[in-house]
C-alpha positions as CSV (number, residue, x, y, z in Angstrom):
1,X,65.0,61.3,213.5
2,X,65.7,60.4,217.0
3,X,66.8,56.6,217.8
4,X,64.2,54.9,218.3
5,X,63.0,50.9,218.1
6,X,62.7,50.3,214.7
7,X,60.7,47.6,215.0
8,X,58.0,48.4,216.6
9,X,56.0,45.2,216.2
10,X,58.4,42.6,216.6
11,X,56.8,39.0,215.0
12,X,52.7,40.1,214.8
13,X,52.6,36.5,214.1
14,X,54.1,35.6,217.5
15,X,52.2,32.6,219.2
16,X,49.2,32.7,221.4
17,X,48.0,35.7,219.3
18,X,44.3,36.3,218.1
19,X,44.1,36.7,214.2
20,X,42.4,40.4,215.4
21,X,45.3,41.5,217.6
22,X,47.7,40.2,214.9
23,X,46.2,42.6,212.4
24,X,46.3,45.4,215.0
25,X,50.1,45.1,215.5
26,X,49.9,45.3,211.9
27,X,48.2,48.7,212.1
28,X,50.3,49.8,214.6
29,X,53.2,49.0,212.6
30,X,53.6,52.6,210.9
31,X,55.4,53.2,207.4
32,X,57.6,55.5,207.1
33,X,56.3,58.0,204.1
34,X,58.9,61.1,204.1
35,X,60.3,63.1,206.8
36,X,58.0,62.4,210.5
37,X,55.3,61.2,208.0
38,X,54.1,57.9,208.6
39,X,51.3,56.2,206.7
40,X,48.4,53.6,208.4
41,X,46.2,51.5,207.4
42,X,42.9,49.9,208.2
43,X,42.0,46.4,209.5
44,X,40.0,43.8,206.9
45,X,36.9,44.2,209.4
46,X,35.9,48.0,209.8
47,X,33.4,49.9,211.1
48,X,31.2,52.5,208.6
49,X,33.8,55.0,209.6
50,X,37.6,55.1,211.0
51,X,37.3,53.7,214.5
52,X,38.7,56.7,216.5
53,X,40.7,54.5,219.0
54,X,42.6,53.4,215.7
55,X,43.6,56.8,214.9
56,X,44.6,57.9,218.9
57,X,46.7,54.2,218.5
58,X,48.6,55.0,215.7
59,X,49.1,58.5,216.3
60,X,50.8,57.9,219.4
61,X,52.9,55.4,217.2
62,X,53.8,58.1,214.8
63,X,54.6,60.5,217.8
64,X,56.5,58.0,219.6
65,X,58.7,57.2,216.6
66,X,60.4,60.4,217.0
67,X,61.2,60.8,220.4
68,X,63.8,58.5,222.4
69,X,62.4,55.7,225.1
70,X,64.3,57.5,227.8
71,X,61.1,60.2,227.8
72,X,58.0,57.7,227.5
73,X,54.6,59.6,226.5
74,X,52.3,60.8,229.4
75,X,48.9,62.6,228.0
76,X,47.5,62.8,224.4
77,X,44.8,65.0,224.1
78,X,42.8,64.3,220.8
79,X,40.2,66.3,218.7
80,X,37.9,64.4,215.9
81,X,37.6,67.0,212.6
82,X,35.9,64.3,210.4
83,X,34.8,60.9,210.0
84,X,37.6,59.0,208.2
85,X,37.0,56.7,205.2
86,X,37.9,52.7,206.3
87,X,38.7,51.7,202.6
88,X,42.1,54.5,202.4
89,X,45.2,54.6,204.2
90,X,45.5,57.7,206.6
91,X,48.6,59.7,206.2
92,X,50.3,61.0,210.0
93,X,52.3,64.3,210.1
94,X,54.4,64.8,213.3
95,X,55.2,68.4,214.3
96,X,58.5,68.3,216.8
97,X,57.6,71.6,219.0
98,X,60.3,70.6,221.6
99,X,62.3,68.5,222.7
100,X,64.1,69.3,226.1
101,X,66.5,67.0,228.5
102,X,63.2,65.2,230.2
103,X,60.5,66.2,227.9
104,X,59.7,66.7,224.8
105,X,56.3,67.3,222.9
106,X,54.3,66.7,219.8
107,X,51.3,67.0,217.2
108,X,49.8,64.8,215.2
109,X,48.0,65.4,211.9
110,X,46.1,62.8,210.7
111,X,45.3,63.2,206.7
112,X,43.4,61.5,204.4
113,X,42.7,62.4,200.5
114,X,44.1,66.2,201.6
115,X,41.8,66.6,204.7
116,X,42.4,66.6,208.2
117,X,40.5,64.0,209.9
118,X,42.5,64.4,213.5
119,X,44.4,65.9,215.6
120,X,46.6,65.3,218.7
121,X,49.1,66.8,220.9
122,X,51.1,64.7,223.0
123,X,53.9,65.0,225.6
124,X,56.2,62.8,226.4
125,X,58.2,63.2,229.9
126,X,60.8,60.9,232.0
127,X,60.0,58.8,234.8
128,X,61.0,60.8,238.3
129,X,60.2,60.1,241.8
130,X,57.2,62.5,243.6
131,X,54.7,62.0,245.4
132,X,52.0,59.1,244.9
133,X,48.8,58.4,245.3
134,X,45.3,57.0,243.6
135,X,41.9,56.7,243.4
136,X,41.2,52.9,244.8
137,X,40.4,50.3,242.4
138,X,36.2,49.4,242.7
139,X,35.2,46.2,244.5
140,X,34.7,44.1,241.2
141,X,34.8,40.8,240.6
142,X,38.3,39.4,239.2
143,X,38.4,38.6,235.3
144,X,38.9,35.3,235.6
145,X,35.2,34.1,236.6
146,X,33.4,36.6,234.4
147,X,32.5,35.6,231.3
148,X,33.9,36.9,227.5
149,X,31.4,39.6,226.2
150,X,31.2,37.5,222.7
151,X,28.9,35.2,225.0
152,X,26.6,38.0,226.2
153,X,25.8,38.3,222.3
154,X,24.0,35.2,221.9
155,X,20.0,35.5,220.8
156,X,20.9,39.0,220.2
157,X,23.0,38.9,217.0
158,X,20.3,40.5,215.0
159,X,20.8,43.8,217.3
160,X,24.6,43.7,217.2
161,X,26.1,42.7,214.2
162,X,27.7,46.3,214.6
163,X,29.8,44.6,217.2
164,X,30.0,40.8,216.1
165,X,31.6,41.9,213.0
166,X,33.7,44.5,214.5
167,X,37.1,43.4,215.2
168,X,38.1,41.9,218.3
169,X,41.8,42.3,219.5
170,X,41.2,42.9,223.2
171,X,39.7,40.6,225.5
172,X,36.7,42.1,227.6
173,X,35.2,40.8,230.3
174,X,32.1,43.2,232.1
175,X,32.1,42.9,235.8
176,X,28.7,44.8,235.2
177,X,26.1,43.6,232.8
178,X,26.9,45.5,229.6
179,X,24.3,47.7,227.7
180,X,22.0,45.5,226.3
181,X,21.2,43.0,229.1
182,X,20.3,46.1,231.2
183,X,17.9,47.1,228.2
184,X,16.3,43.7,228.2
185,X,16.1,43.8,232.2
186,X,14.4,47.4,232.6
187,X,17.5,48.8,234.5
188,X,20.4,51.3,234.1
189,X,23.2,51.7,235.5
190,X,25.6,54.9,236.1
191,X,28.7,53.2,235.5
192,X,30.2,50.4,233.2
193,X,33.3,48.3,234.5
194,X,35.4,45.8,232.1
195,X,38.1,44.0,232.4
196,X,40.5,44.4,229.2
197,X,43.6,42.6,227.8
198,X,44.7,42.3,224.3
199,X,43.9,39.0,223.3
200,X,47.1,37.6,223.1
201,X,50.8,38.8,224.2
202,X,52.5,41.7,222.8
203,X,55.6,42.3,222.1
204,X,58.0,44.2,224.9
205,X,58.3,47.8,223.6
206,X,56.2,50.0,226.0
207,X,54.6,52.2,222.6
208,X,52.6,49.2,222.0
209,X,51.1,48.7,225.4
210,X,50.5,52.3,225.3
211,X,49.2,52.3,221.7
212,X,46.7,49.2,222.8
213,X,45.0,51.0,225.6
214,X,44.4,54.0,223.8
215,X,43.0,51.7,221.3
216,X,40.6,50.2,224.3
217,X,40.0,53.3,225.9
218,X,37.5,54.1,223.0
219,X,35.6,51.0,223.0
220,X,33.5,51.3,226.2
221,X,34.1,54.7,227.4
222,X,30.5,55.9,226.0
223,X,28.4,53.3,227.7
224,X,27.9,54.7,230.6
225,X,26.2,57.7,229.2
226,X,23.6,55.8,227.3
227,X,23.5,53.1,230.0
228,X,22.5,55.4,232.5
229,X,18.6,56.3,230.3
230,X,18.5,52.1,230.6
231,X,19.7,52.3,226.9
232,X,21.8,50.2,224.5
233,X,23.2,50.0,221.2
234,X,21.7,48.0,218.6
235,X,18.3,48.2,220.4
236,X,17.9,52.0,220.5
237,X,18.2,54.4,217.9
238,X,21.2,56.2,219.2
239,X,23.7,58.2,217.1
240,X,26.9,58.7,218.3
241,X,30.2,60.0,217.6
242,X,33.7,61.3,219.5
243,X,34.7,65.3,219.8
244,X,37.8,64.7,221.6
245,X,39.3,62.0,223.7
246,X,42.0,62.5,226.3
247,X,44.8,60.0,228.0
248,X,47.0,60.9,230.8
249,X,49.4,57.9,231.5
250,X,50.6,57.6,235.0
251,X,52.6,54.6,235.8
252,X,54.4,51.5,233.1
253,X,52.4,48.8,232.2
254,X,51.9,45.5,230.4
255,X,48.7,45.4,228.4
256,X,48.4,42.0,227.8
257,X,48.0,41.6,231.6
258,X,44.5,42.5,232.8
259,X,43.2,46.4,233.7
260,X,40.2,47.3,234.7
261,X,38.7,50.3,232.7
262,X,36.3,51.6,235.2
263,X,33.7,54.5,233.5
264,X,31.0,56.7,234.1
265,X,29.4,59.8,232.7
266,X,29.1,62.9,235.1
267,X,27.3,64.8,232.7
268,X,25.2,64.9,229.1
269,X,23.7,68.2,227.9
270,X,23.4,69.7,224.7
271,X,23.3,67.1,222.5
272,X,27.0,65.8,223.7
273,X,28.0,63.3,227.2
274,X,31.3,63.4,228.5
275,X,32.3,60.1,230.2
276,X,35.3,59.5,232.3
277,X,37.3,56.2,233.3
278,X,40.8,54.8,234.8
279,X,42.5,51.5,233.8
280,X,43.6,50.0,236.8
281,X,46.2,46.8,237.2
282,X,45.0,44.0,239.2
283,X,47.4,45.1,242.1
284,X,45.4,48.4,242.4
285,X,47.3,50.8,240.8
286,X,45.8,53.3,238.9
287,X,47.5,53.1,235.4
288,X,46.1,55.8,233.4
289,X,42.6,58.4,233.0
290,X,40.9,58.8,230.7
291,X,38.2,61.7,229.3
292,X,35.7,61.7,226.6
293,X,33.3,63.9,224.7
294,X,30.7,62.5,222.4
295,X,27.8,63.8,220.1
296,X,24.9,61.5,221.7
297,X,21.6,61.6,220.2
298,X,19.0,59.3,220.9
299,X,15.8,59.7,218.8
300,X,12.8,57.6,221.0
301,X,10.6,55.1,219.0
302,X,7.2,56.8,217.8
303,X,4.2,55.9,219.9
């Protein structure tokens, strides 16, 4: 195996740490299971199925245990075979395709009771001077005025117990308001904005940051598809579930400092919506992209 930080979460107790984002470092903290197999496990709280920023998360962590932090990872592009089962471990197999002076690249199997539930190639590349430039970061407000989404869930625990009792590891703040205080407005909106942060500081190893915005990018990425109908989970019966997800990296970053993940859904037609988003740091710079296909069905109340 190639050298590589061994300890990939340093302390998850470490102070100033959410019980949540402690048991994500724990998931992210990978056990070695045979030759670049590493097994996973689930958080205490899960959804009805594996939540599929949990398996992009820890299969970058599998990936990026064999490959030296001299070539960082730079895209992940993920496909969804099956719905995995939140009361087994998931078993990640890493296929080295190549590994070259700057860059070297990756798949990830994800297993569980035999079956493949995922998969996910990923390439890693140095850092090198180029050319630069970004899309601008949107006129928002700045997180620190806005409100914690946990507060836009009062009266309304009876629609979204999905998303009380999820777990809650990163700090979100909607510079927009989200889903279902459109719904109970009348509006829509084309686009969703949130400030995100894990709720708590993380250790220094760059895999982690990386790991815990691959784990956010999944958590808001589909709103603006629904939100544009002037829909909302837990108030309309909507079905939905991820085909593929893509990252592309572009700069180093902190993730317990805030980003704004900045969505929207050009398109939704047969049945599936692709929604699109960049994280951006407060300063403006656009940190990484983000692209996502989703089964969407929405079946309308009778009468």
């Amino acid at each position: 195996m190639d050298e590589t930080s061994s300890d990939v979460v340093a302390d998850p107790e470490g102070p100033g740490r959410s019980d949540d984002l402690r048991e994500l470092l724990r998931l992210l903290d990978l056990e070695e299971n045979g030759p670049d197999i590493f097994l996973g496990h689930h958080p205490e709280k899960v959804w009805s199925r594996t939540f599929g920023g949990q398996l992009v998360a820890q299969a970058i962590i599998a990936a990026g245990r064999t490959v030296g932090p001299e070539r960082p990872i730079h895209a992940v592009n993920a496909h969804f075979v099956r719905g995995g089962d939140p009361k087994a471990p998931i078993e990640y197999h890493v296929d080295r395709h190549r590994d070259g002076r700057s860059i070297a690249n990756r798949t990830v199997t994800a297993y569980q009771d035999g079956q493949e539930l995922f998969v996910m190639l990923a390439a890693f590349q140095d850092w090198g001077r180029g050319l630069e430039h970004g899309a601008p970061l949107p006129d928002v407000p700045g997180p620190e005025d806005l409100p914690r989404v946990e507060e836009s869930f009062a009266g309304m625990e009876d629609k979204l117990q999905m998303f009380i009792n999820a777990p809650h590891p990163i700090e979100m703040r909607y510079t927009n308001d989200p889903a279902w205080i459109l719904k109970g407005k009348g509006e829509s909106l084309g686009h969703n904005r949130v400030w995100m942060r894990t709720d708590g500081a993380l250790p220094d190893d760059p895999l982690i940051h990386v790991a815990a915005l691959a784990y956010s990018s999944d958590t808001t990425v589909l709103d603006s598809i629904i939100t544009t109908h002037g829909l909302s989970w837990g108030f309309d019966r909507i079905i939905a579930a991820t085909v593929n997800h893509s990252i592309w990296f572009h700069r180093p970053f902190r993730f317990d400092d805030w980003s704004l993940y900045a969505t929207e859904s050009p398109v939704a037609a047969g049945s599936r919506g692709l929604a699109r988003g960049h994280f951006y740091a407060q300063t403006g710079d656009l940190l990484a992209t983000t692209v996502q296909e989703g089964v969407i069905r929405h079946f309308p109340a009778r009468g």
